[in-house]
DOLUM-952324 format. One line per field, with one value per residue: residue number from 1; residue in one letter; x, y, z of N, C-alpha, C in turn. Coordinates in Angstrom, 2 decimals, always signed. Atoms other than C-alpha are relative to their C-alpha. Layout:
nr: c(NUM ...)
rest: c(A ...)
nc1: c(X ...)
nc2: c(Y ...)
nc3: c(Z ...)
cac1: c(X ...)
cac2: c(Y ...)
cac3: c(Z ...)
cc1: c(X ...)
cc2: c(Y ...)
cc3: c(Z ...)
END
This chain:
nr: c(1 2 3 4 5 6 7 8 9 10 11 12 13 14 15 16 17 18 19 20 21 22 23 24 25 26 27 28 29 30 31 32 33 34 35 36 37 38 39 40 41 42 43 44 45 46 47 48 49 50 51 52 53 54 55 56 57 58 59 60 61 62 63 64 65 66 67 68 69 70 71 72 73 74 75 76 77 78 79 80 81 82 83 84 85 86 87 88 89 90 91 92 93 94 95 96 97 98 99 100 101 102 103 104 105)
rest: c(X X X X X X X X X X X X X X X X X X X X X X X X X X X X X X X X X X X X X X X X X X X X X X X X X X X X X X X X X X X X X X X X X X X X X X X X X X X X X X X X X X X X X X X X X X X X X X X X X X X X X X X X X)
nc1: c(+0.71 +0.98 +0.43 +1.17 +0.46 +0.41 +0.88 -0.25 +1.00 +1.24 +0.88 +0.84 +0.52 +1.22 -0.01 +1.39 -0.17 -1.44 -0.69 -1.61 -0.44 -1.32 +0.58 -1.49 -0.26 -1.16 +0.33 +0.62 +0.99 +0.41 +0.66 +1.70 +0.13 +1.19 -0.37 +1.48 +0.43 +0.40 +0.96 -0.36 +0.23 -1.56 -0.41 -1.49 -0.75 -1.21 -1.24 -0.79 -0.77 +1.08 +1.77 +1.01 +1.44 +0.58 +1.46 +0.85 +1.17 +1.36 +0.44 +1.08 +1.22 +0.90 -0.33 +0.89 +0.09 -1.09 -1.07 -1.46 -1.15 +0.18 -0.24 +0.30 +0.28 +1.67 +0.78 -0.19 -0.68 -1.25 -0.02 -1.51 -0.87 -0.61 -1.24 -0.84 -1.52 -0.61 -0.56 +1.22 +0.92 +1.05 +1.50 +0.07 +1.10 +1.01 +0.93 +1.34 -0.14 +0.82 +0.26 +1.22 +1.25 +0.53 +1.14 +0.53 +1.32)
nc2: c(+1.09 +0.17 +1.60 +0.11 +0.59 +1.15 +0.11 +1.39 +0.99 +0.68 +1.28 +0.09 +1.06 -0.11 +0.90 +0.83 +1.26 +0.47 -0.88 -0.76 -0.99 -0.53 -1.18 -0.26 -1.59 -0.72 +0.19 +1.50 +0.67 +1.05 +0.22 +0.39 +1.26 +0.66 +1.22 +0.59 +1.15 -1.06 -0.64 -0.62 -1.07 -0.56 +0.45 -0.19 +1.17 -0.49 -0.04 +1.40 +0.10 -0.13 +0.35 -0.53 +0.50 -1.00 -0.22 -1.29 -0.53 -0.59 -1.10 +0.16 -0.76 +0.05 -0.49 -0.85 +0.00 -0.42 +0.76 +0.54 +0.69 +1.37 +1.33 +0.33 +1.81 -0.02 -1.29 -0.44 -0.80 +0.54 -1.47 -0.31 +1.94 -0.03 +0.60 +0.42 +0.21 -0.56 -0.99 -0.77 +0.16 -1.02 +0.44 -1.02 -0.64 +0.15 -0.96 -0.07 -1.16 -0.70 -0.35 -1.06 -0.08 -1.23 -0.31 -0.78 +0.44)
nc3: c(+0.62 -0.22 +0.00 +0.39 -0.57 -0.23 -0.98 -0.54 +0.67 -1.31 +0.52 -0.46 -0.18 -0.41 -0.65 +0.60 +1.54 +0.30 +1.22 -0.57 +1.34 +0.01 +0.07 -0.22 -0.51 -0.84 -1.34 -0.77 +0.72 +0.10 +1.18 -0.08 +1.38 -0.27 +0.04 +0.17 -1.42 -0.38 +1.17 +0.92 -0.93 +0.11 -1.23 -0.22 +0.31 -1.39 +0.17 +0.02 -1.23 -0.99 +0.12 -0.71 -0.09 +0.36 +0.05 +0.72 -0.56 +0.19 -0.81 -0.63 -0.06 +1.08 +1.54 +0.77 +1.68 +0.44 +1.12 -0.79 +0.45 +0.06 +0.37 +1.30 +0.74 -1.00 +0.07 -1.42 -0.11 -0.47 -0.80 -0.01 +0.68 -0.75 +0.35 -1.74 -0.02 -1.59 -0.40 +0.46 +1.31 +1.22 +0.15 +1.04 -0.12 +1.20 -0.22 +1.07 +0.53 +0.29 +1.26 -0.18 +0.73 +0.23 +0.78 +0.05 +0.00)
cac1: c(+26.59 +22.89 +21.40 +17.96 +15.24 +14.30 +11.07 +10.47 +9.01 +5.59 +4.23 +0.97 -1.66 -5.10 -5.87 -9.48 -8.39 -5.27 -4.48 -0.98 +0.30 +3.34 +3.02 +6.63 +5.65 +7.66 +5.13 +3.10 +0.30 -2.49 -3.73 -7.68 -9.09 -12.46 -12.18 -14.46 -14.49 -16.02 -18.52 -16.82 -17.01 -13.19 -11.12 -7.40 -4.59 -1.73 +1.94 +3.42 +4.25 +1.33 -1.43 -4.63 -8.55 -10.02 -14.20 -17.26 -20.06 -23.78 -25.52 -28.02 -30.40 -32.73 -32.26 -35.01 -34.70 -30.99 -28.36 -26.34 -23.34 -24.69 -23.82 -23.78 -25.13 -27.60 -28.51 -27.98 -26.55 -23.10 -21.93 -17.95 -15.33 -12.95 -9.24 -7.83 -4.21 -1.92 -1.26 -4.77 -7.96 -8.97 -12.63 -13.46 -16.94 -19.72 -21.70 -25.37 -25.75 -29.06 -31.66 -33.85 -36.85 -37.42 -40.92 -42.49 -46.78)
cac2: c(+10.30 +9.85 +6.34 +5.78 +5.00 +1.60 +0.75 -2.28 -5.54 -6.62 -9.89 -10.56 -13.11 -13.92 -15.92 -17.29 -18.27 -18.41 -15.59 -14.30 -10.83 -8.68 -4.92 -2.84 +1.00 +2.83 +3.88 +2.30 +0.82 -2.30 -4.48 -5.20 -8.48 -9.26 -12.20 -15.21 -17.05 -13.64 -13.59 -11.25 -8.69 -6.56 -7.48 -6.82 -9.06 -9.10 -9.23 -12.88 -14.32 -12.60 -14.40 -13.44 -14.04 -12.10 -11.85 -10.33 -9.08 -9.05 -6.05 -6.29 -3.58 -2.55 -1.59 -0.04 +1.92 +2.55 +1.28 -1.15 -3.26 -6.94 -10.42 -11.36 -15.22 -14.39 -11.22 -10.59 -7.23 -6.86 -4.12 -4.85 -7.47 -7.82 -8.28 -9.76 -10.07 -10.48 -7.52 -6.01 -5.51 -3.66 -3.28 -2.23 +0.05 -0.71 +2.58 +2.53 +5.49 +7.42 +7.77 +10.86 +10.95 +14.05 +14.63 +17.21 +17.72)
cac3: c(+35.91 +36.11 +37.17 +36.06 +38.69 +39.18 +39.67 +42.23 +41.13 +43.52 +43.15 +43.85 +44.73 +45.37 +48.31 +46.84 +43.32 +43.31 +40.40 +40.41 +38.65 +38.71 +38.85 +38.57 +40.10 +41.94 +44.78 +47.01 +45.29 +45.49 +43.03 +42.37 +40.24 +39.57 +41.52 +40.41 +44.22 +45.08 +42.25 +40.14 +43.10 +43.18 +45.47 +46.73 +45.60 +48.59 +48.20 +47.49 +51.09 +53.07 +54.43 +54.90 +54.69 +52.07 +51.89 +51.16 +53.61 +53.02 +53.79 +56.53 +56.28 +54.00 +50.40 +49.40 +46.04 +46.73 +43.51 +45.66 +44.77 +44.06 +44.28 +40.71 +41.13 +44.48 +43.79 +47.59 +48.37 +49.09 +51.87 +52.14 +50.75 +53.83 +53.70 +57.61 +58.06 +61.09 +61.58 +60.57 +58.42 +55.55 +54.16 +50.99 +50.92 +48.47 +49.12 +47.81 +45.47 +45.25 +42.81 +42.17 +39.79 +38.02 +36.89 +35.57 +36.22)
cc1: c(-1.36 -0.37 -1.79 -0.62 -0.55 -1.09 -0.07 -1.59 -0.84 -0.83 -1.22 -0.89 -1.59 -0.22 -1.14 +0.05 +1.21 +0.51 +1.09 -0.02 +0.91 -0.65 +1.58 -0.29 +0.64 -0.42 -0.78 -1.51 -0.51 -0.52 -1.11 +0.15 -1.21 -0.20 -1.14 -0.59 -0.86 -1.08 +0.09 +0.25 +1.48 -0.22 +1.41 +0.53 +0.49 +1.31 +0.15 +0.36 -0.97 -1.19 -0.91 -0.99 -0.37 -1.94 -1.08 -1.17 -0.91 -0.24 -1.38 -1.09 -0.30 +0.44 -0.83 +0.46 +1.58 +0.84 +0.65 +0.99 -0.78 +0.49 -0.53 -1.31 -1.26 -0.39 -0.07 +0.66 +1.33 +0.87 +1.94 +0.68 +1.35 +1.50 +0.48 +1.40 +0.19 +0.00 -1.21 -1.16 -0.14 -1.14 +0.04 -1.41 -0.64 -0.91 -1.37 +0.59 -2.07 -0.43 -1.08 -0.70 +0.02 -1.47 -1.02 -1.65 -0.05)
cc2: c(-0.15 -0.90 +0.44 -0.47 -1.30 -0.43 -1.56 -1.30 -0.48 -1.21 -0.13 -1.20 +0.08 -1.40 -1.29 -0.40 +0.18 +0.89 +0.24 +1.32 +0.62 +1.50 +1.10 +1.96 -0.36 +0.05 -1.02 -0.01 -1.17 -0.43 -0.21 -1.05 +0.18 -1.28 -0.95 -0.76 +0.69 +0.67 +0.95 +1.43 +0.60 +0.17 +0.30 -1.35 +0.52 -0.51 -1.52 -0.11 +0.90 -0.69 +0.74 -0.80 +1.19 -0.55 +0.83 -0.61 +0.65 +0.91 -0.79 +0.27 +0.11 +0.90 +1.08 +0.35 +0.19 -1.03 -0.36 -0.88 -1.63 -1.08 -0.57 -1.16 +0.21 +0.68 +0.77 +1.50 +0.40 +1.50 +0.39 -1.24 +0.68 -0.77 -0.24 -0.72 +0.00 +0.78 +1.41 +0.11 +0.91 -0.32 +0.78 +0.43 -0.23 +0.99 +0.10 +1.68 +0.40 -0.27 +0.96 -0.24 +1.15 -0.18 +1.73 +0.26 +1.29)
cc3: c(+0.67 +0.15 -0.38 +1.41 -0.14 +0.62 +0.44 -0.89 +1.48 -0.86 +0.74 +0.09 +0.83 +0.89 +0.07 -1.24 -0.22 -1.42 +0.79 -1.17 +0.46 -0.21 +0.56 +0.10 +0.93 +1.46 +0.33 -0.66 +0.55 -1.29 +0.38 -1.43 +0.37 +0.67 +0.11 +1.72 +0.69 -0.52 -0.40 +0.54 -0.16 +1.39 +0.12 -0.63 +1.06 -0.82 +0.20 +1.91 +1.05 +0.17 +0.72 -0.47 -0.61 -0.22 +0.22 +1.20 -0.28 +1.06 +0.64 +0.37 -1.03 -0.65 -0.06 -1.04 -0.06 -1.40 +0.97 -0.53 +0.29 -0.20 -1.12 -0.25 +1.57 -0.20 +1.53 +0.21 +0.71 +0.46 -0.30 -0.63 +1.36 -0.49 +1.77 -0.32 +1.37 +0.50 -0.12 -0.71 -1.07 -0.65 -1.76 -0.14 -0.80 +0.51 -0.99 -0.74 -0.02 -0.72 +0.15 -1.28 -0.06 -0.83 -0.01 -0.45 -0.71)
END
């Protein structure tokens, strides 16, 4: 007899607006929300029953022409969104991207 796998149920939760969602894979997985406390920036949800301190770190050097990840409502540039837990941190990276100009004289 064959049993079917079962995938597990993860509840989730946002510790700056308070969203909740459900998410039933198998492996290990996170969720992401646009979350608004964060100005629309993506951000981790955590597992029901963990706390933490999730937030977002302006960048401190200079832009210049790079495409960077922006704060919707300052326009400020925005380097990491930080997740701190007991037991640890995680960061999430907003990497500028490049831009080249092609012209031809």
């Amino acid at each position: 007899m064959t049993l079917p796998l079962l995938a597990s149920v993860t509840r989730w939760y946002c510790p700056n607006c308070r969203k909740q969602d459900v998410t039933t894979e198998k492996g290990p997985h996170t969720r992401f929300h646009a979350c608004p406390r964060l100005c629309g920036l993506m951000a981790p949800m955590l597992p029901v029953g963990t706390k933490a301190k999730v937030y977002a770190v302006e960048r401190e050097d200079y832009v210049g022409r790079e495409a960077v990840q922006l704060d919707p409502e300052r326009r400020r540039p925005i380097q990491t969104v930080v997740t701190v837990r007991d037991d640890g941190q995680d960061a999430i990276m907003f990497a500028p991207a490049a831009r080249l100009d092609v012209r031809s004289d």
